[in-house]
C-alpha positions as CSV (number, residue, x, y, z in Angstrom):
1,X,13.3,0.6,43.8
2,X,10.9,2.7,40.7
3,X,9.6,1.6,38.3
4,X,8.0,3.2,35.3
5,X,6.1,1.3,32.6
6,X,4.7,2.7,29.5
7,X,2.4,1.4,27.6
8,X,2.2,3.4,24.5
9,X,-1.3,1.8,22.8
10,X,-1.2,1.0,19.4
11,X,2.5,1.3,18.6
12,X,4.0,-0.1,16.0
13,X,8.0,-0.6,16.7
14,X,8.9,-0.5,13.0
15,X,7.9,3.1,13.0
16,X,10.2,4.2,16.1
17,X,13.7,5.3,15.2
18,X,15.5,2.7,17.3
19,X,13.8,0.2,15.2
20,X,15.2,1.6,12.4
21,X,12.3,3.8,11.1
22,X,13.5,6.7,8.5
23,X,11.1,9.2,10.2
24,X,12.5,10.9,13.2
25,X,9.4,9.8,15.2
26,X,10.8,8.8,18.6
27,X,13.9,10.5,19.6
28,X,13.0,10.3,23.8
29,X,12.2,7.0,23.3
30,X,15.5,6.5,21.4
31,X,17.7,7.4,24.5
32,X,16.2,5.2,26.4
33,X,16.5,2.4,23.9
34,X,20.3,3.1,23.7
35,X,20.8,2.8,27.9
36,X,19.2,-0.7,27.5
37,X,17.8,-3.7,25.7
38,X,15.4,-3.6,22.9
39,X,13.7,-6.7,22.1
40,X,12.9,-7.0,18.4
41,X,11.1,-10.1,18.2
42,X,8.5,-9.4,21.2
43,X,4.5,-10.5,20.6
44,X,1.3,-10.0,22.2
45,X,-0.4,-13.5,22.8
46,X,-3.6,-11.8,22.2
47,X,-4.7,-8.7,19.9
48,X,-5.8,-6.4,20.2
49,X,-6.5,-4.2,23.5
50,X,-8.7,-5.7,26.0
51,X,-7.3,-9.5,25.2
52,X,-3.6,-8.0,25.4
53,X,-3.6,-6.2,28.5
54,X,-5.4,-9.0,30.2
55,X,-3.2,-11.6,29.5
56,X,-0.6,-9.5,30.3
57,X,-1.9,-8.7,33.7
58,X,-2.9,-12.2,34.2
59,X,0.2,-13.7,33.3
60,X,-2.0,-16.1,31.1
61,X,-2.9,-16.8,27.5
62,X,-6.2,-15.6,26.6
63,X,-6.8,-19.6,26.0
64,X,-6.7,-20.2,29.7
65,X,-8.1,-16.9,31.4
66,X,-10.7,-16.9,28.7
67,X,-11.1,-12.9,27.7
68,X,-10.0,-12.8,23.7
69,X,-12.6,-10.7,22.5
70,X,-14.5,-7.6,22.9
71,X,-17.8,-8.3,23.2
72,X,-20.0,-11.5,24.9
73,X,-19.1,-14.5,26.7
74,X,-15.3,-14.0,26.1
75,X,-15.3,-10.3,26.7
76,X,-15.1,-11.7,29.9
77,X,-12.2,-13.5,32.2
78,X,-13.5,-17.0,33.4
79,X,-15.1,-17.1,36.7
80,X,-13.3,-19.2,39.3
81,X,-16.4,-21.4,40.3
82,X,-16.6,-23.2,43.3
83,X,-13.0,-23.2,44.3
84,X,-13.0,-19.3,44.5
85,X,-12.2,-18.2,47.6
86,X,-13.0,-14.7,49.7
87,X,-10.6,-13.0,47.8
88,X,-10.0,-14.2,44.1
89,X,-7.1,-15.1,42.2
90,X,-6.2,-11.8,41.0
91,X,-6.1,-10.0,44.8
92,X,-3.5,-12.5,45.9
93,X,-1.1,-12.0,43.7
94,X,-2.0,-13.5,40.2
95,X,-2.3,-10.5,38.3
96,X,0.9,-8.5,37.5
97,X,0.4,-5.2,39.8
98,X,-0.9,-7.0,42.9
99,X,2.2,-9.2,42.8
100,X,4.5,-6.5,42.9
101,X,2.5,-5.0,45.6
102,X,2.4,-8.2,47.6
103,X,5.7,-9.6,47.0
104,X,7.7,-6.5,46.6
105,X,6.2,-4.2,48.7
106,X,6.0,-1.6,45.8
107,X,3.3,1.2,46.3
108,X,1.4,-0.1,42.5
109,X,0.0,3.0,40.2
110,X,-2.2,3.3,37.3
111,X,-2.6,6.3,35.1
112,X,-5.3,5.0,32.5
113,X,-8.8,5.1,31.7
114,X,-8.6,1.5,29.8
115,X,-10.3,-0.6,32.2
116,X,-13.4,1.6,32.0
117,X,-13.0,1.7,28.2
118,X,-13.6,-2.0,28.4
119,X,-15.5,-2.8,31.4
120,X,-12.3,-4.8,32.2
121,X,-12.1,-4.4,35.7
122,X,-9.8,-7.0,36.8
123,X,-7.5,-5.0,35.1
124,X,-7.5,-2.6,38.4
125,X,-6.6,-5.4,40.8
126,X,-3.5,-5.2,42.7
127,X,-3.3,-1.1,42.2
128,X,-3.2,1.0,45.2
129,X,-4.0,4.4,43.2
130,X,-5.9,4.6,40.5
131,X,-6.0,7.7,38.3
132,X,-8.9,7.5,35.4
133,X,-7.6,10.5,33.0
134,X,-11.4,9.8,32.0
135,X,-11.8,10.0,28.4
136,X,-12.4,6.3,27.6
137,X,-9.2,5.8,25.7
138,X,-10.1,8.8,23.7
139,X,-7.2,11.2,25.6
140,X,-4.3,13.0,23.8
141,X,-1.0,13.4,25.9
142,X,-2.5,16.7,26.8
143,X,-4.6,14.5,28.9
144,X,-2.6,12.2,30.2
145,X,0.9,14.2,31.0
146,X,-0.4,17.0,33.5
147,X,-1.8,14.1,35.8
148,X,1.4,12.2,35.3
149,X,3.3,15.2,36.0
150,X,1.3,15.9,39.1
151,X,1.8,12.7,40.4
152,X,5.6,12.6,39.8
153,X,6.0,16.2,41.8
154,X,4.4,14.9,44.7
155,X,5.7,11.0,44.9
156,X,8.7,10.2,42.7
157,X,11.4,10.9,45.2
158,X,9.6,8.3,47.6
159,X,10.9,4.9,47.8
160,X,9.5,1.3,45.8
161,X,6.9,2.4,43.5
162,X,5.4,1.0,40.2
163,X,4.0,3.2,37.8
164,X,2.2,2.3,35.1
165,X,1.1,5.1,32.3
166,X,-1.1,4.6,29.5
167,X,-0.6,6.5,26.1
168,X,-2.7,6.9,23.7
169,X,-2.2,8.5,20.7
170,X,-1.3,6.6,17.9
171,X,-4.6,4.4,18.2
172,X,-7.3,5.3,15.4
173,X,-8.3,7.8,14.9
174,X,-5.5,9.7,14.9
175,X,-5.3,12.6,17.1
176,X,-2.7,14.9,17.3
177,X,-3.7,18.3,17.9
178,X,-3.1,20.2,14.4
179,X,-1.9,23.2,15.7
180,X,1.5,20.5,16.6
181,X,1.8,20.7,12.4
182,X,2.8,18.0,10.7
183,X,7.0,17.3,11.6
184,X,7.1,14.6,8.3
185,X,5.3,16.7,5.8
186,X,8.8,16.6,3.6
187,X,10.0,13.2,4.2
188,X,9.4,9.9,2.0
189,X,6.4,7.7,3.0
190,X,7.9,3.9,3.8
191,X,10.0,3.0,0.7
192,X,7.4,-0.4,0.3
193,X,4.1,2.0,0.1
194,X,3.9,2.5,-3.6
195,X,1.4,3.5,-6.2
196,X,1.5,0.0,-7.5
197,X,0.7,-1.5,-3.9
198,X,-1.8,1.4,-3.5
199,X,-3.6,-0.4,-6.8
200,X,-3.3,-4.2,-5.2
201,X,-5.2,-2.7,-2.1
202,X,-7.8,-1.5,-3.8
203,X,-8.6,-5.0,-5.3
204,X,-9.2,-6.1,-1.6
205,X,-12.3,-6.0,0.5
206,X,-13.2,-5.8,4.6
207,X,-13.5,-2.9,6.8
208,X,-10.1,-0.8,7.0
209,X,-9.2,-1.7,3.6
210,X,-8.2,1.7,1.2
211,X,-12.5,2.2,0.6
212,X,-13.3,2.3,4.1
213,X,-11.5,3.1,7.3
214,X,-14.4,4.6,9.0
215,X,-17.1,2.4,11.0
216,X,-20.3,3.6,11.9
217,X,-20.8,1.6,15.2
218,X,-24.4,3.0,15.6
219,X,-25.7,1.6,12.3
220,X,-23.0,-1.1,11.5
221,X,-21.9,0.2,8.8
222,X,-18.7,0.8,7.3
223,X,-18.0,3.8,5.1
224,X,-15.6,6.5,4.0
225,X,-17.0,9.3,6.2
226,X,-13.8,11.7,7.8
227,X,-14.6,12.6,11.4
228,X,-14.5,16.1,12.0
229,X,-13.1,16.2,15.8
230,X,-10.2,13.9,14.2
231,X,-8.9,15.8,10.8
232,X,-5.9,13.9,10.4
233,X,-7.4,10.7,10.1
234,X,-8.7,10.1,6.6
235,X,-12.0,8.2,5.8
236,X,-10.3,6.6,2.6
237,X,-7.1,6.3,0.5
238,X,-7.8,7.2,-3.1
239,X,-4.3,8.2,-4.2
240,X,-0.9,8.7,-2.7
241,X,-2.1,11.7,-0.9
242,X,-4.5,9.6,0.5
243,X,-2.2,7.7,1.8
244,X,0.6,10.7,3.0
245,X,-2.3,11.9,5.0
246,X,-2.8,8.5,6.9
247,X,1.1,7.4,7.6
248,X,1.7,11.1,8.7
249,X,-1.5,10.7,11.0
250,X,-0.4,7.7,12.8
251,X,3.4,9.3,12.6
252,X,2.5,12.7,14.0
253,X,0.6,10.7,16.8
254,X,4.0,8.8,17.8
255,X,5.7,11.7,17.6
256,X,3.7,14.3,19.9
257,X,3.3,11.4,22.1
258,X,7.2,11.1,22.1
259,X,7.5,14.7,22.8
260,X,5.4,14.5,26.3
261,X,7.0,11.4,27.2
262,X,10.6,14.0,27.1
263,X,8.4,16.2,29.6
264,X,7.7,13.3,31.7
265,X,11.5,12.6,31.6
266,X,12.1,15.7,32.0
267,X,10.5,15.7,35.2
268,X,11.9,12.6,36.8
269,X,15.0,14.2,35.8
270,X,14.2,17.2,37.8
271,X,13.2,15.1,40.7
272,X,16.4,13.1,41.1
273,X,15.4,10.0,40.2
274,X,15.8,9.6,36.4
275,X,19.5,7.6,36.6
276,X,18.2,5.0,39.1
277,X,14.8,4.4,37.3
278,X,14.1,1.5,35.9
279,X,12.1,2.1,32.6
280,X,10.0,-0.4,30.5
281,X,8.7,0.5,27.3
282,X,5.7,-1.5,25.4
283,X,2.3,-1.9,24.1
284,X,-0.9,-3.7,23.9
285,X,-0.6,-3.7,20.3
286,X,0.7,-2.4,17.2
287,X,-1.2,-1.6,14.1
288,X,-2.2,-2.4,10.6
289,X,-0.2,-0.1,7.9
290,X,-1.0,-1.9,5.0
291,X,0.1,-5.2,6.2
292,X,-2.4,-7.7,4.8
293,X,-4.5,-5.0,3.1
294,X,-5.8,-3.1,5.9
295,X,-4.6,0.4,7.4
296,X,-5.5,2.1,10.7
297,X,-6.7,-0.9,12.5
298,X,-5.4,-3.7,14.5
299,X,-7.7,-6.4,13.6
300,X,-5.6,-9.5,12.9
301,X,-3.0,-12.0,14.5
302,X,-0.2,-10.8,12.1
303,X,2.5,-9.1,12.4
304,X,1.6,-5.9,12.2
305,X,-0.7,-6.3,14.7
306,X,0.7,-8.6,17.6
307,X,4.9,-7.7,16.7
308,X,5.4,-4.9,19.9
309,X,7.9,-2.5,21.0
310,X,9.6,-3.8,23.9
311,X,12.4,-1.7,25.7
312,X,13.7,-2.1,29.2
313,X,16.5,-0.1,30.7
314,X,17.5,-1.4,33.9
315,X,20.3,0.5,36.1
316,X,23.3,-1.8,36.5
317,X,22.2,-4.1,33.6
318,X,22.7,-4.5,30.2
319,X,22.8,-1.4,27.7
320,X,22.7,-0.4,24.3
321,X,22.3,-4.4,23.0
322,X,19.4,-6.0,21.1
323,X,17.7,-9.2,21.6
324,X,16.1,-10.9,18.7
325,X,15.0,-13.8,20.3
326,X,10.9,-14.5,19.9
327,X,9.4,-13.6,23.4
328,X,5.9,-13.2,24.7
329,X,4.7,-9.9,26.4
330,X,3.3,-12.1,29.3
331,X,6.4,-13.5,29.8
332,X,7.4,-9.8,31.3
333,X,5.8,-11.5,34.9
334,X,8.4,-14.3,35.5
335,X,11.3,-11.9,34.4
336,X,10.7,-9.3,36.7
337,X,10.3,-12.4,39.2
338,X,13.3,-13.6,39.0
339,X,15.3,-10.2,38.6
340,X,13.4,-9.5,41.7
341,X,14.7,-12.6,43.2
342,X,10.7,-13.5,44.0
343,X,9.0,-17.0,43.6
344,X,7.3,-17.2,40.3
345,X,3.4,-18.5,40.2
346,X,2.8,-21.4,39.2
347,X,-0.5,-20.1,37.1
348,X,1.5,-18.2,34.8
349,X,2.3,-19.4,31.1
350,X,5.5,-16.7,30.7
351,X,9.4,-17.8,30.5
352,X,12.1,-15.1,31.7
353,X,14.4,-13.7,29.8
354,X,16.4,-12.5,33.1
355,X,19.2,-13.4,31.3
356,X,18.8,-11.3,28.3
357,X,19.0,-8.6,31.1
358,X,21.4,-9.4,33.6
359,X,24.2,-11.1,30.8
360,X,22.9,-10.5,27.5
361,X,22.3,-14.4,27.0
362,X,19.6,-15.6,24.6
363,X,16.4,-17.4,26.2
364,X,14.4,-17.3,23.6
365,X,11.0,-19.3,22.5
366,X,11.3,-21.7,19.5
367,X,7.1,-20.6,18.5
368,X,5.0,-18.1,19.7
369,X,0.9,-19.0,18.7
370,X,-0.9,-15.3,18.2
371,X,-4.0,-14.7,18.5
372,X,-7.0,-12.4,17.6
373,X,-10.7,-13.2,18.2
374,X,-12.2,-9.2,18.5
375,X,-12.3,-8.2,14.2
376,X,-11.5,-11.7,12.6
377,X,-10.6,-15.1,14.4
378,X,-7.5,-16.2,13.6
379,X,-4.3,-17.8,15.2
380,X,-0.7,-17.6,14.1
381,X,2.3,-19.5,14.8
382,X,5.6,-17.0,14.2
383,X,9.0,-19.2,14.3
384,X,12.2,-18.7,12.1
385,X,11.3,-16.5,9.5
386,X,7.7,-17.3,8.9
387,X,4.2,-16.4,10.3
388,X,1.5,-19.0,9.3
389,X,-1.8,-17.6,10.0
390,X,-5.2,-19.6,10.5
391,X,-8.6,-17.9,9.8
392,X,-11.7,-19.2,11.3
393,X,-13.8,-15.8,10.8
394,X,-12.2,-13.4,8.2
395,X,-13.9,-10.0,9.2
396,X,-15.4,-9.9,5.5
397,X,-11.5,-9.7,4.2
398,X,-12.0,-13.1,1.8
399,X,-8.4,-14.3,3.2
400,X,-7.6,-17.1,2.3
401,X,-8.0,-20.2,5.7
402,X,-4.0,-20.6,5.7
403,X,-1.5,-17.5,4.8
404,X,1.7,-17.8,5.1
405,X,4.7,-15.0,5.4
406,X,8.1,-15.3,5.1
407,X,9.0,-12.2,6.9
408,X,12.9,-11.8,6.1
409,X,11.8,-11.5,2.4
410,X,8.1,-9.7,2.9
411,X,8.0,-8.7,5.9
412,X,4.9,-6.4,5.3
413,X,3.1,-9.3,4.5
414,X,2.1,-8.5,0.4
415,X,2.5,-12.4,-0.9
416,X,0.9,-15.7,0.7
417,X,3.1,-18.4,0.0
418,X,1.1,-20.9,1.5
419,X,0.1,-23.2,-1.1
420,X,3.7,-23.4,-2.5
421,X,5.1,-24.2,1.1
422,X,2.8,-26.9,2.3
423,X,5.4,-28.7,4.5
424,X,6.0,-25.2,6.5
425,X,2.4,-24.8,6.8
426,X,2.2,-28.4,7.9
427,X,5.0,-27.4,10.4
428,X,3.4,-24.5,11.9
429,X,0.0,-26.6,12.2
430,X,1.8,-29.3,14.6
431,X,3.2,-26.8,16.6
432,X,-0.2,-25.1,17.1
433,X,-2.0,-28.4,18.1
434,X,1.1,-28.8,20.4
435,X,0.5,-25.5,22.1
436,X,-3.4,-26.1,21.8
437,X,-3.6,-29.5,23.9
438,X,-1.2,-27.7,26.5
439,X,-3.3,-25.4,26.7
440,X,-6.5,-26.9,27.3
441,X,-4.8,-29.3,30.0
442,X,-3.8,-26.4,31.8
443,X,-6.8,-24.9,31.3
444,X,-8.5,-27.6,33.3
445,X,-12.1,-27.2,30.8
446,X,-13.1,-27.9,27.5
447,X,-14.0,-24.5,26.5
448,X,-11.6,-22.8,24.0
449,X,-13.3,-18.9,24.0
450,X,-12.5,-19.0,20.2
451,X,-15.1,-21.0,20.0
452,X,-17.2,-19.6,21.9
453,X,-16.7,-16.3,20.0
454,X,-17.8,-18.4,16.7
455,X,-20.6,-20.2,18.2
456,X,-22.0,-16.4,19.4
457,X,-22.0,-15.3,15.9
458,X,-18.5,-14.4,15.1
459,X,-16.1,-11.0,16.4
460,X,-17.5,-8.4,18.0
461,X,-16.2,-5.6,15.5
462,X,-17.7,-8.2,12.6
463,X,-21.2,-9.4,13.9
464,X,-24.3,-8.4,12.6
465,X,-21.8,-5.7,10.1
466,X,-22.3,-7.8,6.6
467,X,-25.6,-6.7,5.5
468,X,-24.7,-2.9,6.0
469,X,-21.2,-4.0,4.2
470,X,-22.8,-5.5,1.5
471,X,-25.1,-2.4,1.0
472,X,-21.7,-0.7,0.8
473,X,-20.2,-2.8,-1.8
474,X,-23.2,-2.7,-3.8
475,X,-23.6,1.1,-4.1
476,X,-20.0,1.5,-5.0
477,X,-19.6,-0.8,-7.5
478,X,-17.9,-3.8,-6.0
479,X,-20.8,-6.2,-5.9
480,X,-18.4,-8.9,-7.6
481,X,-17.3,-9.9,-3.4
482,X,-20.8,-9.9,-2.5
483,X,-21.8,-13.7,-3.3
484,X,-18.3,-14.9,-1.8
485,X,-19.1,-13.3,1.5
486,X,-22.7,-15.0,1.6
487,X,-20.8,-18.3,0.9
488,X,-18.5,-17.7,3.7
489,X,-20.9,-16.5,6.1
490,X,-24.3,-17.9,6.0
491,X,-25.6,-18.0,9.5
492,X,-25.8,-13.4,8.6
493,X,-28.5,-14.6,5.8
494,X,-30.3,-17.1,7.6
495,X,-33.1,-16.9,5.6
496,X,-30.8,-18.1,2.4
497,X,-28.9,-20.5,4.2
498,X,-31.3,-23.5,3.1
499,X,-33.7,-22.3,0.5
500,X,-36.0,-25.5,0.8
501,X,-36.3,-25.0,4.4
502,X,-36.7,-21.1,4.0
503,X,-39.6,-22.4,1.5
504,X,-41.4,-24.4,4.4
505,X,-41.0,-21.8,6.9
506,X,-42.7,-19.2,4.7
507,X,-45.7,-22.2,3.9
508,X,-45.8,-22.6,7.8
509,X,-46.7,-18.8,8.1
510,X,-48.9,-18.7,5.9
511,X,-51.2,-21.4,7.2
512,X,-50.6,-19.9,10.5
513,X,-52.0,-16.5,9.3
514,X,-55.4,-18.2,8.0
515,X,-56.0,-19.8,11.3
């Protein structure tokens, strides 16, 4: 048995041609989706990168194995405590790659620099080679496709391997090499990106919005500044050229992506092992386009940013048929289980969908709950049509606490319908207590990390970023957000939280200075 799992980072599946995008962006990836099944309602539990691939490796919401963020106490799994024994949890077969090498005897592989990027280490456990393509998650496919091609030369035509290879090109900035050109240069930008949406953009506010996709991580500051090692990637949108320039970006980055993945194929082809492979296709994430506002970012628990690509072609099973059932990407664990014929663990929180595989018979979740706790804190529930997202920290975006999507009629999220649909939002709420109190009885603690993210001074992207914002709005002429924002998030203006005791504290010094 070999298996081959992609993860293409940042990919959004609504701009890959077997999802039905206009652009020819994807055409390797498009065989592959016609030999097998493409799941179109597929979700990351947790957004974006380091929360995503840790649940997925884990088999656990971010709820239970406590990294959702990117930064401080939850930038971390929970330790095990005093039940932890010699070797941890994630050796003996509770994370994804050590099951298969336990149970299944498969030689496990790794072709990514991520766990570096994030000083996520469990990440690594259960993988007997580890390949670091050593560029932090800043490689092109140049990068990446020489050591994959290396390693398939001197291994593919041995026996019960997994190997997993990470892509990175479509995450910001965007980084195709412009000496590839520009393959969309004379085809229409997504029908729904118009001048009159471009306008409604520019009314909003937060980082990645049309003023300012570029972050000065150094100073905390957000700004409009290009970056001259990335010259596709704008620093703002003022017009529709502006905008051209950043959907051709992200497209050209699927596409030269696409075009190593063929060499890759290409390869196995040449090895012999192509027809028997099987071949799963995903992400951690996919990415902001406009959805909610933003572009170029995955900073919320929408859509746009937790919706995934998911396509497996498996030899013998299904092909060329499309599930639109609503799945988790955790729940990939128990399905390769039980299409393994292996025991499930009882630690994991994923369903299989074995069945979508083997007969093509739905399985599907009634909910999914979404989260994201690294640029706002928020959690979704997505079921029937809608999404119904909950804000706790909005990233300096002013959303509104409850937004609500009906996505079969918008679904690039333009129009919250929330207050006009209060029984739906009253709907989605029940079913996220439901999943909450699960949760935190599984979870065996009273700690939800979302809370802990908020009790340590809110996202990592967002903390300690709203003075240096506000400086921003002020100078360019949008001072209008700036006493909203102070409203919403006092504890970054201590010193005007409570203006009486502000007064005492400054009386305090002083008589402390004359002593």
């Amino acid at each position: 048995m070999r298996i081959l799992f992609l993860d293409l980072d940042s990919t959004k599946p609504d701009h890959l041609g077997c999802y039905g995008y206009h652009r020819n962006t994807s055409p390797n990836l498009d065989k592959i989706a016609a030999q097998g099944v493409r799941f179109t309602n597929y979700y990351t539990s947790d957004a974006p990168c380091a929360p995503s691939r840790t649940a997925l490796m884990s088999g656990q919401f971010g709820i239970r194995n406590g990294l959702v963020g990117h930064g401080g106490t939850a930038g971390d799994m929970k330790l095990e405590g005093s039940k932890r024994q010699l070797m941890g949890k994630l050796t003996r077969g509770g994370s994804f790659p050590s099951y298969l090498q336990l149970m299944a005897d498969l030689n496990t592989v790794l072709i990514s620099p991520f766990a570096q990027r994030h000083s996520t280490f469990g990440f690594y456990a259960g993988f007997n080679e580890i390949l670091n393509t050593g560029r932090y998650g800043n490689e092109s496919a140049e990068h990446v496709t020489p050591v994959a091609l290396d390693w398939v030369e001197r291994n593919a035509k041995k026996d019960d391997w997994f190997l997993y290879i990470n892509y990175w090109d479509p995450h910001t900035p965007y980084r195709a090499p412009l000496e590839f050109g520009n393959p969309f240069e004379n085809d229409p930008l997504p029908e729904w990106l118009t001048e009159e949406v471009l306008e409604r953009h520019q009314q909003k506010v937060g980082p990645h919005s049309v003023h300012e996709l570029n972050i000065d991580h150094r100073n905390k500051k957000f700004n409009n500044d290009t970056i001259p090692h990335f010259p596709r990637h704008p620093g703002e949108i003022a017009d529709m050229d502006g905008m051209r320039r950043m959907i051709d970006g992200y497209d050209c980055g699927i596409r030269y992506m696409d075009e190593h993945i063929g060499r890759l194929f290409a390869s196995l082809t040449e090895q012999g092992v192509m027809d028997d492979l099987i071949i799963i296709i995903s992400a951690d994430h996919g990415e902001n386009m406009g959805q909610l506002g933003i572009y170029g970012e995955h900073g919320t628990a929408d859509q746009a940013t937790c919706r995934l690509p998911m396509i497996i072609r498996w030899p013998g099973m299904k092909q060329g048929i499309v599930n639109e059932d609503l799945h988790y990407h955790l729940d990939l664990l128990p399905t390769m289980a039980e299409m393994l014929e292996l025991p499930v663990i009882s630690e994991w929180d994923g369903e299989s969908y074995a069945s979508v595989l083997k007969d093509g018979v739905s399985c599907g979740r009634d909910y999914l709950v979404l989260s994201q706790c690294a640029h706002v804190a928020q959690r979704s529930v997505r079921f029937r049509d809608w999404i119904y997202i909950r804000t706790y920290h909005d990233g300096f975006h002013l959303f509104d606490k409850e937004m609500l999507f009906n996505l079969s009629e918008d679904p690039h999220e333009q129009h919250n319908i929330a207050v006009e649909n209060k029984n739906v939002c009253m709907e989605a709420v029940y079913y996220l207590n439901e999943w909450h109190d699960e949760m935190m009885h599984r979870s065996g603690d009273d700690t939800d990390p979302l809370w802990t993210v908020m009790k340590e001074g809110g996202p990592f992207h967002a903390k300690g970023y709203l003075k240096g914002y506000i400086e921003r709005l002020e100078e360019t002429g949008r001072g209008e957000y700036v006493e909203e924002l102070k409203r919403r998030h006092p504890s970054e203006f201590p010193e005007e939280a409570d203006p009486v005791l502000a007064a005492v504290q400054k009386k305090i010094q002083s008589r402390m200075a004359g002593l």
